[in-house]
C-alpha positions in Angstrom: -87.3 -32.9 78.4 -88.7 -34.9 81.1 -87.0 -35.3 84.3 -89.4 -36.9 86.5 -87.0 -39.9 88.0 -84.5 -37.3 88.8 -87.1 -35.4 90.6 -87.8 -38.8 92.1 -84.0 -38.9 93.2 -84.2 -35.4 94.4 -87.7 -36.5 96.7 -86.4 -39.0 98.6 -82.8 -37.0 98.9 -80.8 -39.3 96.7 -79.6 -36.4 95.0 -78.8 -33.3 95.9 -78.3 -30.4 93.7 -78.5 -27.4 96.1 -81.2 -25.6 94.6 -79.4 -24.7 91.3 -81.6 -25.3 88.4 -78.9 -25.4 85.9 -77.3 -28.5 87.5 -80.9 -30.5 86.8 -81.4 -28.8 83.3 -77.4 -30.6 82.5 -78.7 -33.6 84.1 -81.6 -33.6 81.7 -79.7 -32.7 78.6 -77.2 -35.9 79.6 -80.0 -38.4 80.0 -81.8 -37.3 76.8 -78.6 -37.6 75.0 -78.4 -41.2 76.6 -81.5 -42.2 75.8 -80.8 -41.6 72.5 -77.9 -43.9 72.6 -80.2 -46.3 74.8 -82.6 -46.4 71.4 -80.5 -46.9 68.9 -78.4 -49.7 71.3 -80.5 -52.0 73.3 -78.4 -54.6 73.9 -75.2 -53.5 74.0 -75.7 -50.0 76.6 -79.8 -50.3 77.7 -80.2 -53.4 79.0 -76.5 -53.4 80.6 -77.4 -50.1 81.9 -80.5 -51.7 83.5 -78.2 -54.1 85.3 -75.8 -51.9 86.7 -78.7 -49.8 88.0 -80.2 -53.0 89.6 -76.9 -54.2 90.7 -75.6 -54.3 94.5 -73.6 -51.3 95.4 -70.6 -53.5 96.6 -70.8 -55.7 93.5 -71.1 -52.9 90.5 -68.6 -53.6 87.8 -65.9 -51.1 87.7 -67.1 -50.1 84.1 -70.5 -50.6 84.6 -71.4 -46.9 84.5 -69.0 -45.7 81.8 -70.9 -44.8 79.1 -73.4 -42.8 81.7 -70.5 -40.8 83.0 -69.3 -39.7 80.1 -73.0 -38.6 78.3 -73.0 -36.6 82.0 -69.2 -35.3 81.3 -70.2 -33.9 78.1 -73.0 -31.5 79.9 -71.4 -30.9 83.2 -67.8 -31.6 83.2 -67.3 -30.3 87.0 -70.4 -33.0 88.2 -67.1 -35.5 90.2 -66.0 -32.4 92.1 -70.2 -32.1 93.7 -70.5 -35.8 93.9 -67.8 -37.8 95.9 -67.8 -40.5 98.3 -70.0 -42.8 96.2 -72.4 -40.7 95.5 -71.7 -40.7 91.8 -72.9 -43.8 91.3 -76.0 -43.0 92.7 -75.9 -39.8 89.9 -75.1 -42.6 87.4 -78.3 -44.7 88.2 -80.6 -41.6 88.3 -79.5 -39.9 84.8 -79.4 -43.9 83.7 -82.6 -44.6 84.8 -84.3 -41.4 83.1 -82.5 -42.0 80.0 -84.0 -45.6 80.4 -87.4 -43.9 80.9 -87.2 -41.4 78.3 -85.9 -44.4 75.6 -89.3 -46.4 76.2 -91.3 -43.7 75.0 -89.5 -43.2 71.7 -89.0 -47.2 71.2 -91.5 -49.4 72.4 -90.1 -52.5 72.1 -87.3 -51.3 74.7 -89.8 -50.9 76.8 -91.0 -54.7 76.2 -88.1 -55.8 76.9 -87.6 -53.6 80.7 -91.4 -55.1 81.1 -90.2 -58.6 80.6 -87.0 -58.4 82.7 -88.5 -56.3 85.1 -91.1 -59.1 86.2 -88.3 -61.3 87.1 -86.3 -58.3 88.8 -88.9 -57.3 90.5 -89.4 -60.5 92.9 -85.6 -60.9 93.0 -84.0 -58.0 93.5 -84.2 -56.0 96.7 -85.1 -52.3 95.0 -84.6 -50.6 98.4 -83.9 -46.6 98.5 -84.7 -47.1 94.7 -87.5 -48.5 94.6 -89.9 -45.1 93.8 -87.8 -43.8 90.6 -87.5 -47.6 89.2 -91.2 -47.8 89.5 -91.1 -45.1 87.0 -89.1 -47.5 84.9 -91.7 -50.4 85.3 -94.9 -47.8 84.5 -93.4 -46.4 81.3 -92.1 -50.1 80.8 -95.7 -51.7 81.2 -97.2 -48.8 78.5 -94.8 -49.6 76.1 -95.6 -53.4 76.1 -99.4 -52.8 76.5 -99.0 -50.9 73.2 -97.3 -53.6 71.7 -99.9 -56.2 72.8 -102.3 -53.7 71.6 -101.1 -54.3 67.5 -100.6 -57.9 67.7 -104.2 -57.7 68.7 -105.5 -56.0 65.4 -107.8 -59.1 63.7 -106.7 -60.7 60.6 -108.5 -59.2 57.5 -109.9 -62.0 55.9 -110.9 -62.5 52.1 -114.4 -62.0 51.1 -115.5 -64.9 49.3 -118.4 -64.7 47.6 -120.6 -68.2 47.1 -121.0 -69.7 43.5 -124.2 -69.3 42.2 -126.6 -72.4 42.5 -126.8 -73.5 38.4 -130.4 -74.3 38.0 -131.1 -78.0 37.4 -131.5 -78.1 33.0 -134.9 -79.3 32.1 -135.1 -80.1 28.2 -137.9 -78.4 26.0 -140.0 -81.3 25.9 -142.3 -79.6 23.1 -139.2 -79.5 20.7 -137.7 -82.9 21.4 -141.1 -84.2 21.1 -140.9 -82.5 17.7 -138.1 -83.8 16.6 -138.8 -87.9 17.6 -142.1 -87.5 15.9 -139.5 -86.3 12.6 -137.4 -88.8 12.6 -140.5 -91.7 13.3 -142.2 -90.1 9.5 -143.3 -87.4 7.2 -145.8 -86.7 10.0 -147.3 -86.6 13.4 -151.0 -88.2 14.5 -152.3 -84.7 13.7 -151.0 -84.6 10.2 -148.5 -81.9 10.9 -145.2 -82.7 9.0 -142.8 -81.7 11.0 -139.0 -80.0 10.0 -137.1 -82.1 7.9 -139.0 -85.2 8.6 -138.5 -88.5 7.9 -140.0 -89.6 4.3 -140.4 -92.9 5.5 -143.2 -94.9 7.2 -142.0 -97.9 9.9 -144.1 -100.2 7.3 -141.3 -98.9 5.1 -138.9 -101.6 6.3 -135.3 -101.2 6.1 -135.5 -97.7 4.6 -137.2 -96.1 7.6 -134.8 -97.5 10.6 -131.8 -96.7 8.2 -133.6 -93.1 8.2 -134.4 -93.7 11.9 -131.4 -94.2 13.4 -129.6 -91.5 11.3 -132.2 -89.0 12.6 -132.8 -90.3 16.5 -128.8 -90.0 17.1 -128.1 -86.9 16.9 -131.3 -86.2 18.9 -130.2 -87.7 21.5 -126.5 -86.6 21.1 -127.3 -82.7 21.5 -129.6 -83.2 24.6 -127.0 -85.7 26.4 -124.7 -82.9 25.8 -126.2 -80.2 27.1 -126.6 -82.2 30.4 -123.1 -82.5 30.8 -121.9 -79.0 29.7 -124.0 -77.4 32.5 -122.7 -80.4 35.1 -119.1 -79.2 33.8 -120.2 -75.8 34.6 -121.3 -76.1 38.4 -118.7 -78.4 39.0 -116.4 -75.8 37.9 -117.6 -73.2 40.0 -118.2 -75.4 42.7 -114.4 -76.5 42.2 -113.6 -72.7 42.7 -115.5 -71.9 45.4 -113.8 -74.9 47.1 -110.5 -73.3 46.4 -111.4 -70.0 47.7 -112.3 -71.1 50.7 -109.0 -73.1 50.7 -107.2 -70.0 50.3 -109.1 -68.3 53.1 -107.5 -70.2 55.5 -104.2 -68.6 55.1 -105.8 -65.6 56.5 -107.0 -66.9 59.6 -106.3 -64.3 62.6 -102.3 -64.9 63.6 -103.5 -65.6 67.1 -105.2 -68.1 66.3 -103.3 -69.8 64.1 -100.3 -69.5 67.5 -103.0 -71.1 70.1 -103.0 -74.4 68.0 -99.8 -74.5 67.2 -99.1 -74.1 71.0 -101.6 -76.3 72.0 -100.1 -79.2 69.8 -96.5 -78.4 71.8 -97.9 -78.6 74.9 -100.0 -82.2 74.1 -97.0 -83.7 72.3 -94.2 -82.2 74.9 -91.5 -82.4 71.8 -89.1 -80.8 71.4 -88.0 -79.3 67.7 -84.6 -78.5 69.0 -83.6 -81.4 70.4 -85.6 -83.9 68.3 -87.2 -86.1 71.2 -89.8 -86.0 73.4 -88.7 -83.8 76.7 -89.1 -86.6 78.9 -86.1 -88.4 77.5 -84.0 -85.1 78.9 -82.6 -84.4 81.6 -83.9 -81.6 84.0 -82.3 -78.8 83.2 -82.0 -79.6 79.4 -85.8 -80.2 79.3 -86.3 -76.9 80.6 -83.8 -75.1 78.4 -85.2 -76.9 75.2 -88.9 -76.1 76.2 -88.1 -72.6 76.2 -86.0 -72.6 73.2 -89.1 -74.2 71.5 -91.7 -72.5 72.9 -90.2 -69.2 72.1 -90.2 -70.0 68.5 -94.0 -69.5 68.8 -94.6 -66.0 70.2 -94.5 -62.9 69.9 -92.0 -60.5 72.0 -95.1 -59.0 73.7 -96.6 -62.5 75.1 -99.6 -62.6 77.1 -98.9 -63.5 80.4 -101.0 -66.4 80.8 -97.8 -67.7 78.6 -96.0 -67.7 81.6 -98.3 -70.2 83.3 -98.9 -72.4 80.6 -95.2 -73.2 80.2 -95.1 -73.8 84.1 -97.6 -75.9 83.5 -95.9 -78.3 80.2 -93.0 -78.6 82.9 -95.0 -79.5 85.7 -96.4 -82.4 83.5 -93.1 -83.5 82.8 -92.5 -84.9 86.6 -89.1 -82.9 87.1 -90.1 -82.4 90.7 -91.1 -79.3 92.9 -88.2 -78.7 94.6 -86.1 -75.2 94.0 -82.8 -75.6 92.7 -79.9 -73.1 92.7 -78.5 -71.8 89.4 -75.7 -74.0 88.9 -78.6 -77.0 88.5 -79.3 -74.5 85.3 -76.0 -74.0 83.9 -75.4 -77.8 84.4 -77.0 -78.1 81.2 -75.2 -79.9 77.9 -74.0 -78.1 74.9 -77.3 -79.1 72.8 -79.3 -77.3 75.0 -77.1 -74.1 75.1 -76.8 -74.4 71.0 -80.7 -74.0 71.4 -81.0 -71.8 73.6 -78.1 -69.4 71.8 -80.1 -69.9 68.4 -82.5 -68.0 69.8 -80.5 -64.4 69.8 -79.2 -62.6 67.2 -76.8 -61.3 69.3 -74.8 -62.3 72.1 -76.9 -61.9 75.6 -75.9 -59.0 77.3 -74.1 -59.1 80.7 -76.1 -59.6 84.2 -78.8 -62.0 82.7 -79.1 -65.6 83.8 -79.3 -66.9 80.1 -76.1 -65.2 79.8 -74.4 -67.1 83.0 -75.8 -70.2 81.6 -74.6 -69.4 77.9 -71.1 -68.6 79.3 -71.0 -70.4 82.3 -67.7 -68.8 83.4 -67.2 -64.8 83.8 -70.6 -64.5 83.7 -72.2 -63.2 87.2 -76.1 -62.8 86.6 -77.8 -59.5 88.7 -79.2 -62.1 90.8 -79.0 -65.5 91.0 -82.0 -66.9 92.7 -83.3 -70.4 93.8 -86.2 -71.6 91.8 -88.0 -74.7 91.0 -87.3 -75.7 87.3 -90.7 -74.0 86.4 -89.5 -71.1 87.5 -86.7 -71.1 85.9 -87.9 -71.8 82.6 -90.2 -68.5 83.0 -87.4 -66.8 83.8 -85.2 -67.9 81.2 -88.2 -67.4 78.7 -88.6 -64.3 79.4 -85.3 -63.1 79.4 -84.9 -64.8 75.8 -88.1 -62.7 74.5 -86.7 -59.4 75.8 -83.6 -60.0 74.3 -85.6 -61.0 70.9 -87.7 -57.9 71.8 -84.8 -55.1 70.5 -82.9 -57.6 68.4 -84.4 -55.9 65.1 -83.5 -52.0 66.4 -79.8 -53.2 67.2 -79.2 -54.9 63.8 -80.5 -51.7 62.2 -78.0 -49.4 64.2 -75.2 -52.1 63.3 -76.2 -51.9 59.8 -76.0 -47.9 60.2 -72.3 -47.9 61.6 -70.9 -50.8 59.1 -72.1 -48.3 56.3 -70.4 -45.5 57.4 -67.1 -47.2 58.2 
C-alpha cells in the first residue's frame, strides 16, 4: 500500500506518529479502505473529501471529515486519544488525501476530475503548510488525465474503400455488323460471298427487298444499341456504388475531427442550443452560463487545454467587458440558465463547488469564491461541469450496484 502523502505529512512534521510503525501501517490500511469508497463514490465522498481538505481550517464543516474518521476508526480506534487539539483534522486531510491519491490510480477518470478542479484550486486557494502532499494529489491527478487524453487520441479506423473498376469503353465488332448489313442489303456481298441467312432479295427487287430490309436492319441495330446501354447501366452502377461508399466513409471520420468543426461552427455563430438565441441577446452572466452549458455538450471530460482559451476567447467577442466581478454577479443568473447548466449533471453537484453555489444559490458556500472577469468564470464553471461529468458514469454504476441489492 502506498503511503507516500503520509510520509509527506510526516516530512514537513504535520504528523507525528512517534516512531511506531504500526500507527502508519493503520494509517495505510484506513486510506486504502477509503479509496476504495472514493472509487466506487466520486461525487458523493471524493470530490467532497477534496473540499474539506482544501477548505480553511476555521471554515471546515462540522461533518466534513466524517466518513474519513470513521474508515480511520475501523483501523485504529485509540487514533482521538494521540491526536487532540486540532490536530485530527490535520490526520483527516492526510489519510483523505492518500486515499485521494491512491483512488486516481485505480480510476482514472477521478483523477480527471482532481486535474480539472485542481487548475482552478490551484490559483485560488492558498495551499500553505499543504502544499507538498497536495502536489502529490495534482501529479497522480495530471497522469490520470494524460492517460485519458491519450485514448481519445487513438485515430478513427476508417473503411477501406476500394475504387470501381474503369469499364472499358464497348467498341462493336465491325467485321460482324458489317456482315450482317451486307445480309440484310441481298443474297450477297461485292465478293460473291452469301452471307448467314441473307436477304433473297435484290434492292431492284422493289417492295419485296425493303419489306425484307427493314425486317432484317432492325434487329441489327436493336442488339448493338443495346449492348451500349447495358455496359452504360453497368459503370453507372458501380460508379453509383462507389459514390455511396465514399458516402459512408464519412461517418468514420477521426471523432476529433468531426468536434473541431462542430466547435468551430459554435464559436462563429455564438448560439446558443440551450437557450435558443444568439448569446448576445443575454445577459452577462446568463451568456456565460449558457456558453458553457453548450460548449460542454461538445467535449470530452479530458479536454485539451487550449479549450480553455478558446471559450475565453467566444466570450471576449461577445463585448461583456473586462472587468472582474464577484460571485454573486454569477449566481445572479435566471432560472433558464441554471435549467442548462443543471442538465448538464447527472447528479446533483457536490458541495464546495461554485456551480453548486450558483445551482443553489442559498446554503451553498463554494471552497473559494474568487473575483473573476466573466471569462474567467466561464472556465471555471466549465471546468467544474466536466469534472463533475468526468465520474458521472462510475457513480451511476455503484448506484445501480446498491439499488440491486436493496
Amino acid at each position: 500500500m502506498s503511503a507516500a502523502v503520509l510520509q509527506a505529512f510526516m516530512q514537513v512534521s504535520l504528523i507525528d506518529l512517534d516512531g511506531e510503525d504500526s500507527r502508519l501501517e493503520k494509517l495505510q490500511a484506513a486510506s486504502a479502505a477509503l479509496a476504495d469508497e472514493f472509487s466506487a463514490r466520486p461525487i458523493s465522498m471524493a470530490i467532497p473529501a477534496l473540499a474539506a481538505i482544501l477548505r480553511d481550517d476555521n471554515k471546515d464543516p462540522a461533518n466534513a471529515f466524517d466518513d474519513t474518521a470513521r474508515a480511520i476508526g475501523n483501523h485504529w480506534s485509540t487514533y482521538q486519544s494521540v491526536f487532540r487539539d486540532g490536530k485530527a483534522n490535520t490526520l483527516y486531510r492526510g489519510v483523505a488525501l492518500q486515499a485521494l491519491v491512491t483512488a486516481t490510480e485505480s480510476q482514472p477518470s477521478l483523477g480527471t476530475a482532481i486535474a480539472l478542479l485542481m487548475r482552478n484550486f490551484a490559483t485560488a486557494v492558498e495551499l500553505g503548510k499543504y502544499a507538498k502532499p497536495i502536489k502529490l494529489l495534482v501529479d497522480a491527478a495530471d497522469a490520470a488525465f494524460a492517460k485519458e487524453r491519450e485514448a481519445l487520441a487513438v485515430p478513427a479506423q476508417g473503411v477501406s474503400t476500394k475504387l470501381p473498376n474503369v469499364v472499358k469503353a464497348t467498341k462493336i465488332d465491325r467485321a460482324k455488323l458489317l456482315k450482317q448489313i451486307e445480309g440484310a442489303v441481298g443474297p450477297h456481298n461485292r465478293a460473291g460471298t452469301a452471307g448467314d441467312n441473307p436477304n433473297p432479295q435484290w434492292p431492284n427487287a422493289g417492295n419485296p427487298w425493303s419489306y425484307d430490309f427493314s425486317d432484317r436492319l432492325m434487329p441489327i441495330i436493336a442488339d448493338n444499341v443495346d449492348i451500349a446501354i447495358a455496359e452504360a447501366a453497368r459503370f453507372d452502377e458501380k460508379n453509383q456504388q462507389g459514390v455511396a461508399n465514399r458516402i459512408a466513409a464519412l461517418g468514420t471520420i477521426d471523432p476529433a475531427i468531426q468536434r473541431s468543426m462542430r466547435l468551430l461552427w459554435w464559436r462563429q455563430s455564438l448560439y446558443s442550443t440551450s437557450a435558443d438565441k444568439s448569446y448576445r441577446e443575454l445577459g452577462a452572466a446568463e451568456a456565460v452560463i449558457h456558453a458553457v452549458a453548450d460548449l460542454a455538450s461538445h467535449l470530452p471530460d479530458a479536454y485539451e487545454r487550449a479549450v480553455d482559451s478558446f471559450l475565453s476567447e467566444a466570450i471576449l467577442a461577445l463585448g461583456l467587458g473586462n472587468d472582474a466581478q464577484g460571485l454573486g454577479a454569477i449566481q445572479a443568473t435566471d432560472a433558464s440558465a441554471r435549467t442548462a447548466l443543471d442538465d448538464c449533471l447527472a447528479f446533483q453537484s457536490p458541495a464546495g463547488l461554485v456551480m453548486t453555489g450558483v445551482l443553489q444559490k442559498d446554503g451553498a458556500a463554494p471552497i473559494c469564491a474568487p473575483t473573476l472577469t466573466y471569462q474567467g468564470w466561464a472556465v471555471w464553471l466549465l471546468r467544474e461541469v466536466m469534472a463533475v461529468r468526468a465520474v458521472q458514469e462510475v457513480q451511476r454504476a455503484t448506484e445501480a450496484e446498491d439499488t440491486a441489492d436493496e
